[in-house]
C-alpha positions as CSV (number, residue, x, y, z in Angstrom):
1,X,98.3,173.3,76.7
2,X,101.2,172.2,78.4
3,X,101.2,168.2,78.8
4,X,104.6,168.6,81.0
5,X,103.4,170.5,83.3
6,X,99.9,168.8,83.3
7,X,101.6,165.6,84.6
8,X,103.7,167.6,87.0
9,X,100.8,168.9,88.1
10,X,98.6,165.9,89.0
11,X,101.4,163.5,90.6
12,X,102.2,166.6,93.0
13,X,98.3,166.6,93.8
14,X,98.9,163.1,94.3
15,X,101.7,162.8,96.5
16,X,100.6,166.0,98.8
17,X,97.7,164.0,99.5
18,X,99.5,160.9,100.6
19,X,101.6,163.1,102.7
20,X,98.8,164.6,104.2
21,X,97.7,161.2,105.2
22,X,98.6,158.4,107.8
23,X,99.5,156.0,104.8
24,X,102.2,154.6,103.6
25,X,101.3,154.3,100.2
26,X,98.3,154.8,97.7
27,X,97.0,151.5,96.3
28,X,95.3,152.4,93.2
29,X,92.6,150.9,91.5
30,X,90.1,153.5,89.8
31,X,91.1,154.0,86.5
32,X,90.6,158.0,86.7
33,X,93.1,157.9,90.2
34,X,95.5,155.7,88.1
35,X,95.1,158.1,84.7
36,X,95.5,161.0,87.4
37,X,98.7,159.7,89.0
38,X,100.7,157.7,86.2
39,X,98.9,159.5,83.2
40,X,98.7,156.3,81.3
41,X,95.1,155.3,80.0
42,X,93.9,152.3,77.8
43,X,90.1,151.8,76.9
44,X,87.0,151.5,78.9
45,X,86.8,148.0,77.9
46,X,90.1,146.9,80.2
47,X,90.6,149.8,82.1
48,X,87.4,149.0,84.3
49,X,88.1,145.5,84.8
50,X,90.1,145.9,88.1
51,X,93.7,144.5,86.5
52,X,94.9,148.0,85.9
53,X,96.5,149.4,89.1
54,X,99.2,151.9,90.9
55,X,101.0,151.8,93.6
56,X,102.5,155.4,94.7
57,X,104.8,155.4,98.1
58,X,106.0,158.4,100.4
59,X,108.9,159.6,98.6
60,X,108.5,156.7,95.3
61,X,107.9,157.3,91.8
62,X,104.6,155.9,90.6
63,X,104.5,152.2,89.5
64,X,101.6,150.5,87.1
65,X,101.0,147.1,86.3
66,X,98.8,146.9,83.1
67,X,97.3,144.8,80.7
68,X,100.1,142.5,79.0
69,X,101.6,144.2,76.1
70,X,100.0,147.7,77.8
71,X,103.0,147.4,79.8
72,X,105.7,147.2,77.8
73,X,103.7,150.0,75.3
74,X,103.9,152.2,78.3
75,X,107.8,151.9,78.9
76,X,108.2,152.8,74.9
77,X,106.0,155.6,75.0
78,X,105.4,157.3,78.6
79,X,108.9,158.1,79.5
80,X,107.6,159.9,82.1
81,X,107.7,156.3,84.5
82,X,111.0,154.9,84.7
83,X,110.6,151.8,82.7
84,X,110.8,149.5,85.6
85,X,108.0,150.7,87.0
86,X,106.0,150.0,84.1
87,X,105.1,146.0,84.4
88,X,102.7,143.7,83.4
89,X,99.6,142.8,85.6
90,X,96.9,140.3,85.8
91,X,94.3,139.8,89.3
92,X,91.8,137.8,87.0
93,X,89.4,140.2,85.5
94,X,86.8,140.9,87.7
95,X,87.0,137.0,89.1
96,X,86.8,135.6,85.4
97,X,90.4,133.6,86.8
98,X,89.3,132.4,90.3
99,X,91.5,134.1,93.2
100,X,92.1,130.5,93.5
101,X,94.6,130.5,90.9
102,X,97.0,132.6,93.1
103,X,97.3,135.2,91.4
104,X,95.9,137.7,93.9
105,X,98.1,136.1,96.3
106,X,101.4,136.9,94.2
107,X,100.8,140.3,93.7
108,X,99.7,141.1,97.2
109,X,103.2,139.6,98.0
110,X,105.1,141.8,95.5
111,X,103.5,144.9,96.3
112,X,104.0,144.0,100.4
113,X,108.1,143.6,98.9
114,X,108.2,146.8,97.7
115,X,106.6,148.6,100.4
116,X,109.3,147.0,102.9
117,X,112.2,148.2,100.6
118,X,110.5,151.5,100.7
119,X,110.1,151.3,104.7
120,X,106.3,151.9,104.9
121,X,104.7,148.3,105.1
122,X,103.8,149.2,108.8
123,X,102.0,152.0,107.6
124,X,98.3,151.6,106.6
125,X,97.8,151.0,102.7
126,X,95.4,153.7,101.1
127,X,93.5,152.2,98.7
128,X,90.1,153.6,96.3
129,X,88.4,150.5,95.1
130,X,89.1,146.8,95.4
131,X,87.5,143.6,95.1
132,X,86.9,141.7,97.9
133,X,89.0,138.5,97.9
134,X,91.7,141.1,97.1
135,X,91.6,143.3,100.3
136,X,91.0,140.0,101.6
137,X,94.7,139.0,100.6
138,X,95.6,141.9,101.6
139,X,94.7,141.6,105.2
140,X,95.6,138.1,105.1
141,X,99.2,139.1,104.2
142,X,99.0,141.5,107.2
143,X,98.9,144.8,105.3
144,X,96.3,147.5,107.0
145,X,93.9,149.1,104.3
146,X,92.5,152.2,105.0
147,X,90.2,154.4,102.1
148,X,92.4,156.5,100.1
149,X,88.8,157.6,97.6
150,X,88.6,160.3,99.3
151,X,92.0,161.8,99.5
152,X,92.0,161.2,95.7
153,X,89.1,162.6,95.3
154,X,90.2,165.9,97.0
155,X,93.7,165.7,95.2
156,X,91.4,165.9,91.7
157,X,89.4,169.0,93.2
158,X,91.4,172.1,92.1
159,X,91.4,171.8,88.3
160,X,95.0,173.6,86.7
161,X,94.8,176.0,83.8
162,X,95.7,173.1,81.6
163,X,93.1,170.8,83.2
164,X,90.2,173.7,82.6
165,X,90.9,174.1,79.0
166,X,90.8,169.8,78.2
167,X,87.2,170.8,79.6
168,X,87.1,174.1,78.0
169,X,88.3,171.7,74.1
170,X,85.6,168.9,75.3
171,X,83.1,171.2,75.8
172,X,83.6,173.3,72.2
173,X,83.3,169.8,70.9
174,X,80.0,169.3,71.9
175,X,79.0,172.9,71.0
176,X,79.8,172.0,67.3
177,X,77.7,168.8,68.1
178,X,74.9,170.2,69.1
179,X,74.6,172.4,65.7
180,X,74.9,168.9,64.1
181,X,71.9,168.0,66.2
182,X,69.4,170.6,65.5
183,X,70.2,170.7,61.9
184,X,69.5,166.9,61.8
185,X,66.4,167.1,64.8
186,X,63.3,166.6,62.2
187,X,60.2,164.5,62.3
188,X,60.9,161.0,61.3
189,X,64.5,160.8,63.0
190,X,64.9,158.6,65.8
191,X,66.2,159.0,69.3
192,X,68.9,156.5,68.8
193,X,70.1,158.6,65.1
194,X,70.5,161.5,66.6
195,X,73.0,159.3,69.3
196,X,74.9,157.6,66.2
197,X,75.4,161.2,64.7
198,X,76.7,162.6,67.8
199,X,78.9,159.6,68.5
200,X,80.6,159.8,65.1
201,X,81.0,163.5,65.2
202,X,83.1,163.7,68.8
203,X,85.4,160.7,67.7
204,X,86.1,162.8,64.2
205,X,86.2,165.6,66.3
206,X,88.7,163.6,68.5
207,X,87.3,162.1,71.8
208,X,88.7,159.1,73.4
209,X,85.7,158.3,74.8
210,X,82.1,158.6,74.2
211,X,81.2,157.2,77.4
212,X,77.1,158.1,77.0
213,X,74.5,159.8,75.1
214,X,70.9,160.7,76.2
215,X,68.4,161.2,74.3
216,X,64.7,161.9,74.9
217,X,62.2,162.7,73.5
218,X,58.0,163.2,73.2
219,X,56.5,161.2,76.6
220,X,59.5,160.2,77.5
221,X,60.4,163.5,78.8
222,X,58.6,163.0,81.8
223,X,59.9,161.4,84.2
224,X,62.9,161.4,82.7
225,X,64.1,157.9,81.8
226,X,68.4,159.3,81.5
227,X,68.8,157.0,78.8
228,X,68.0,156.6,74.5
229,X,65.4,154.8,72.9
230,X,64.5,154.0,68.9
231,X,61.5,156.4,69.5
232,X,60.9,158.2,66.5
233,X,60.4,162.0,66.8
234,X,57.6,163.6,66.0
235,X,56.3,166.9,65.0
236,X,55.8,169.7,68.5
237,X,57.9,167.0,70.6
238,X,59.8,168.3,73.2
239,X,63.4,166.7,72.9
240,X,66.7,167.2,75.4
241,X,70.0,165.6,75.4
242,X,72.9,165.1,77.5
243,X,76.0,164.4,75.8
244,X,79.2,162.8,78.0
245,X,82.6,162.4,75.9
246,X,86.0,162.9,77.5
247,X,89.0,164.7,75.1
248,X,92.6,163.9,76.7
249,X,90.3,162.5,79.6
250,X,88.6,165.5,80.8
251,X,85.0,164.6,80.5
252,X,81.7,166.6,79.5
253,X,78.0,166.8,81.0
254,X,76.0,169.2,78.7
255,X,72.0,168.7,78.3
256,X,70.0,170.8,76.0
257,X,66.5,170.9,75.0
258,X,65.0,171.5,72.0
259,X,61.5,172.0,70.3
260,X,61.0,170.3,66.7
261,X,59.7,172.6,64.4
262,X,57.5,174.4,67.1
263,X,56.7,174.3,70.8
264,X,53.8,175.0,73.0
265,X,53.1,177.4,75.3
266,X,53.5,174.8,78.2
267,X,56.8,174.0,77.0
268,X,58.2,177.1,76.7
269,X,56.8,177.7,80.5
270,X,58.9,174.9,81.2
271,X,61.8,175.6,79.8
272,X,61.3,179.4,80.9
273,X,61.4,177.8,84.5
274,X,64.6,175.5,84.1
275,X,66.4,178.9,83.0
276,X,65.5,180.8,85.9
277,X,66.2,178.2,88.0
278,X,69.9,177.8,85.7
279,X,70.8,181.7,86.3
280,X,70.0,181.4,90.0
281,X,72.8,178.6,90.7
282,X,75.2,180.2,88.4
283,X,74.7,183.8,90.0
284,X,75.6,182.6,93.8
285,X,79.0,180.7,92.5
286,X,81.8,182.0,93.9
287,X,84.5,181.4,96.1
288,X,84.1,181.4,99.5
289,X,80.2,180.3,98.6
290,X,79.1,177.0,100.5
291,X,77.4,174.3,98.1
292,X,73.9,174.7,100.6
293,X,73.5,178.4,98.9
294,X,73.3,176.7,94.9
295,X,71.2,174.2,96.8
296,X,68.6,176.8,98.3
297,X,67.9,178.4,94.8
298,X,66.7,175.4,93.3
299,X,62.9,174.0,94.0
300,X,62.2,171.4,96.4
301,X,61.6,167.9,94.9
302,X,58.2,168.6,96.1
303,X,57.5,171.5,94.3
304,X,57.7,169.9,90.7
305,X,56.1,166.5,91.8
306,X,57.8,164.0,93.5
307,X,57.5,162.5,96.9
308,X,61.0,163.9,98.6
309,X,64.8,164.3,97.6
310,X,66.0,160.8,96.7
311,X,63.4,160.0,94.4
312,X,64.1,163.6,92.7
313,X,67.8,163.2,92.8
314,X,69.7,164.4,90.0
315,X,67.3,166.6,88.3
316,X,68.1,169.9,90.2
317,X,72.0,169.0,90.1
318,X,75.7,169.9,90.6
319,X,78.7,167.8,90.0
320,X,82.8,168.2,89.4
321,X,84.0,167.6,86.0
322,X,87.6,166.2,85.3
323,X,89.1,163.4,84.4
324,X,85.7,161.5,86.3
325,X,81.8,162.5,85.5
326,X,80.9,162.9,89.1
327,X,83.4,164.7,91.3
328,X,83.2,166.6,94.0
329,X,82.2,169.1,94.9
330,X,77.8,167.3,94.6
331,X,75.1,169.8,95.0
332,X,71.8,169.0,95.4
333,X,69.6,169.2,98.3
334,X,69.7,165.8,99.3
335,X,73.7,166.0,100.6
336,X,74.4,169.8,100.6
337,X,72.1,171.6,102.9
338,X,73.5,169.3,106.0
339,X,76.8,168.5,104.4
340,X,77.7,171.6,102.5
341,X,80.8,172.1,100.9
342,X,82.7,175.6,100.4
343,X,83.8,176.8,96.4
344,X,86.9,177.2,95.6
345,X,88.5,179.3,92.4
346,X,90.1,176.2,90.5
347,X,86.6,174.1,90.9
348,X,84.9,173.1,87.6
349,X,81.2,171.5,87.7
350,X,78.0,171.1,86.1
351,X,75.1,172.3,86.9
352,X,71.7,170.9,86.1
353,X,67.9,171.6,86.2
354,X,64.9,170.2,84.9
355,X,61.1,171.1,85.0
356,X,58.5,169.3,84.2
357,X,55.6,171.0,81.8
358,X,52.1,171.5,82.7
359,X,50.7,169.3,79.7
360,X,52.3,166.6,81.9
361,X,54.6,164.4,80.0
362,X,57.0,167.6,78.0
363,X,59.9,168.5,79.8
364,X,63.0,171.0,79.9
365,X,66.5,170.1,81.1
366,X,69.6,172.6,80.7
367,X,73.3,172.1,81.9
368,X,76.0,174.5,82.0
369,X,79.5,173.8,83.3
370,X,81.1,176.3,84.9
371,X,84.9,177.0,86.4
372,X,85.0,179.0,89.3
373,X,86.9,182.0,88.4
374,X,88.4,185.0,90.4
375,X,85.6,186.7,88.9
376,X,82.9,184.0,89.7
377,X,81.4,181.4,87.1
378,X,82.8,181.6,83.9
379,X,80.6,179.4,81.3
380,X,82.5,176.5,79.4
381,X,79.4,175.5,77.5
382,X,78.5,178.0,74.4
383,X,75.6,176.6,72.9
384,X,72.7,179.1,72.8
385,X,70.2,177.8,75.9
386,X,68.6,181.2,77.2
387,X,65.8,180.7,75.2
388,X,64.1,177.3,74.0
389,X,65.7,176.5,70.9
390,X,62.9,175.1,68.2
391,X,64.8,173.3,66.1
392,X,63.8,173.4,61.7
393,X,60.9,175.5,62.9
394,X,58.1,175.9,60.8
C-alpha cells in the first residue's frame, strides 16, 4: 500500500472529472465523494448527517468544512489540505437547527465568495446530494446547480492497485470471519450471535466500519428478508450470510450459505444451482464485455418464482465495490439488458445469486467479488463456496 499515491490518485480522478464537465466547481455532500476527494472520514453517525461537505474548483485545492473540533483535527493530522482549507461547518443536521436560523444562508454566501475569487461563480455548481432548503439557498443566491453524482460516480469507477488491495485486506478479513462462523454455526445459536461474533471479529481484525450483517436462517431463507433476526438455529437449517465492513473505507459484500450439521437433497440442488449460475457471470467478465452479457446468464425473475424484475431485484446481482457498497457498474436484468454498460480492467464488483429450494422455504445465496484483470476476473473472496459447506456436520 501506498497511502501517497492513493490520495494522488483519487483527487486526480476528481478533478479530471470536473474538467470534463461544464462546472465550475464540485459541491460535495456524500460522504464517500468527500472521503474520495479530501481523504478525511469521521464516523457514520456524523458523516451522514449532511454537515460534512467539500467544495473542489477548476484549478483549487479541496476545501472541507467538518464537524466542530473535526476541523481543526484535520488541519493537525491530514496535512495533505492546506490547513485553511480545513474549517468548521454546521447546515443544522439534517434540519434538527431550522434553515431559519441562517445558517444555510451564510454558508451558501461563503462558498458563492470563494467561487468569485476563484472566477467560476458563473459556471454551474455540480453538486451529489443536498437538502432541499439548501439547493433552495443556493438558487436563491443565484448559483446554477447542476448533478455532479454521476461524474463522481464515474471518477470512483477505475479502482488503482492500491484501491484493489483495501478490497483485496477487507475481503481476507471476512474470509477469517467466516471460519469464525462455521466453527460457531450449531443448533441453539441465534441469528443475531452469529452477527455479534462477526461484528467483534472485523473491529479486532481492524474495520472502521461494520456497516451491516445478514443473517438468515431456517424459513427465513425464503423470500429472503436481507436482514437478522433472534431466530434460533436449528438442526438441517439452511443458513446464509452477507457480511458488509469497510477497512481504510473500501467496503465488502460477501454471502455464503451454509448447512448445520447436514443438508438435504433439496438444498444442495439449490445451492448446486446458485453455483452454476455464480461460474456463468464470472466466466463472461472481461474487458470489453457489456453488463447485458453477465445479465443473460442469470435466470429470469420468472424462472425461480416471482412475478417480473423489480420484485426479484437484487437476488441475481452485480454491483461496484469501493469506498461505497453500490457503485457502478449495476447488473441485473432490470437496468442492464437496455442500459448496458461496458467492463473495464480496473472495475471491482460483486456478484450475487440466489435460488430458491424445492422444499419451498431453504434457500442458497453466494457472492464473489471480483476485479477485472488483464486476464479476466480474478476472485477477491477465498472462502470455500463451490460446494455447500455443512457446517459441524454430523
Amino acid at each position: 500500500m501506498d497511502y501517497n499515491r492513493l490520495r494522488a490518485y483519487r483527487l486526480q480522478r476528481t478533478r479530471a472529472a470536473l474538467e470534463s464537465s461544464e462546472c465550475g466547481a464540485f459541491l460535495l455532500f456524500d460522504f464517500y465523494n468527500i472521503r474520495y476527494t479530501t481523504q478525511t472520514w469521521i464516523g457514520g453517525a456524523l458523516g451522514d448527517k449532511m454537515t460534512r461537505y467539500a467544495l473542489l474548483t477548476r484549478g483549487g485545492e479541496p476545501m472541507l468544512w467538518d464537524f466542530g473540533s473535526a476541523a481543526r483535527h484535520h488541519q493537525l493530522y491530514a496535512p495533505w489540505l492546506r490547513p485553511e482549507n480545513s474549517r468548521a461547518g454546521m447546515l443544522g443536521l439534517r434540519g434538527a437547527i431550522a434553515p431559519d436560523a441562517g445558517l444555510m444562508r451564510a454558508a451558501v454566501q461563503e462558498i458563492k465568495s470563494l467561487l468569485q475569487e476563484a472566477g467560476v461563480a458563473d459556471l454551474p455548481v455540480g453538486v451529489d446530494i443536498v437538502e432541499p432548503p439548501f439547493l433552495f439557498e443556493m438558487q436563491r443566491q443565484g448559483l446554477q446547480v447542476v448533478d455532479a453524482q454521476q461524474l463522481m460516480l464515474d471518477a470512483r469507477l477505475i479502482k488503482s492497485q492500491d484501491e484493489i488491495a483495501l478490497l483485496s485486506m477487507a475481503a481476507a478479513m471476512v474470509d477469517g470471519v467466516y471460519q469464525d462462523i462455521v466453527e460457531a454455526l450449531k443448533p441453539g445459536v441465534r441469528e443475531n450471535d452469529i452477527v455479534a461474533l462477526a461484528s467483534k471479529r472485523l473491529y479486532e481484525m481492524g474495520s472502521d466500519q461494520v456497516e451491516a450483517i445478514n443473517a438468515v436462517s431456517g424459513e427465513r431463507c425464503n423470500p429472503h428478508p436481507h436482514n437478522f433476526s433472534d431466530r434460533i438455529i436449528r438442526p438441517g437449517d439452511q443458513a446464509f450470510f452477507d457480511i458488509i465492513q469497510s477497512y481504510n473505507g473500501y467496503r465488502t459484500c460477501y454471502y455464503r450459505t451454509f448447512g448445520v450439521g447436514s443438508a438435504t437433497s433439496s438444498q444442495h440442488d439449490a445451492y448446486t444451482k446458485a453455483r452454476e449460475w455464480m461460474d456463468a457471470a464470472i466466466a463472461v467478465v472481461k474487458s470489453g464485455v457489456g453488463t447485458d452479457q453477465v445479465a443473460l446468464t442469470w435466470p429470469k425473475a420468472t424462472e425461480f418464482g416471482f412475478a417480473n424484475e423489480m420484485a426479484a431485484f437484487g437476488l441475481q446481482f452485480g454491483h461496484g465495490l469501493g469506498l461505497g457498497l453500490h457503485e457502478r457498474p449495476i447488473i441485473s436484468r432490470l437496468n442492464s439488458l437496455a442500459n448496458p454498460v461496458e467492463i473495464q480492467e480496473g472495475m471491482v464488483f460483486a456478484l450475487e445469486t440466489y435460488c430458491p429450494a424445492s422444499d419451498g422455504f431453504s434457500a442458497a445465496r453466494i457472492e464473489e467479488e471480483v476485479a477485472v484483470t488483464a486476464n479476466g476476473a480474478q476472485i477477491l473472496t477465498k472462502f470455500p463456496a463451490q460446494e455447500l459447506f455443512v457446517a459441524n456436520q454430523y
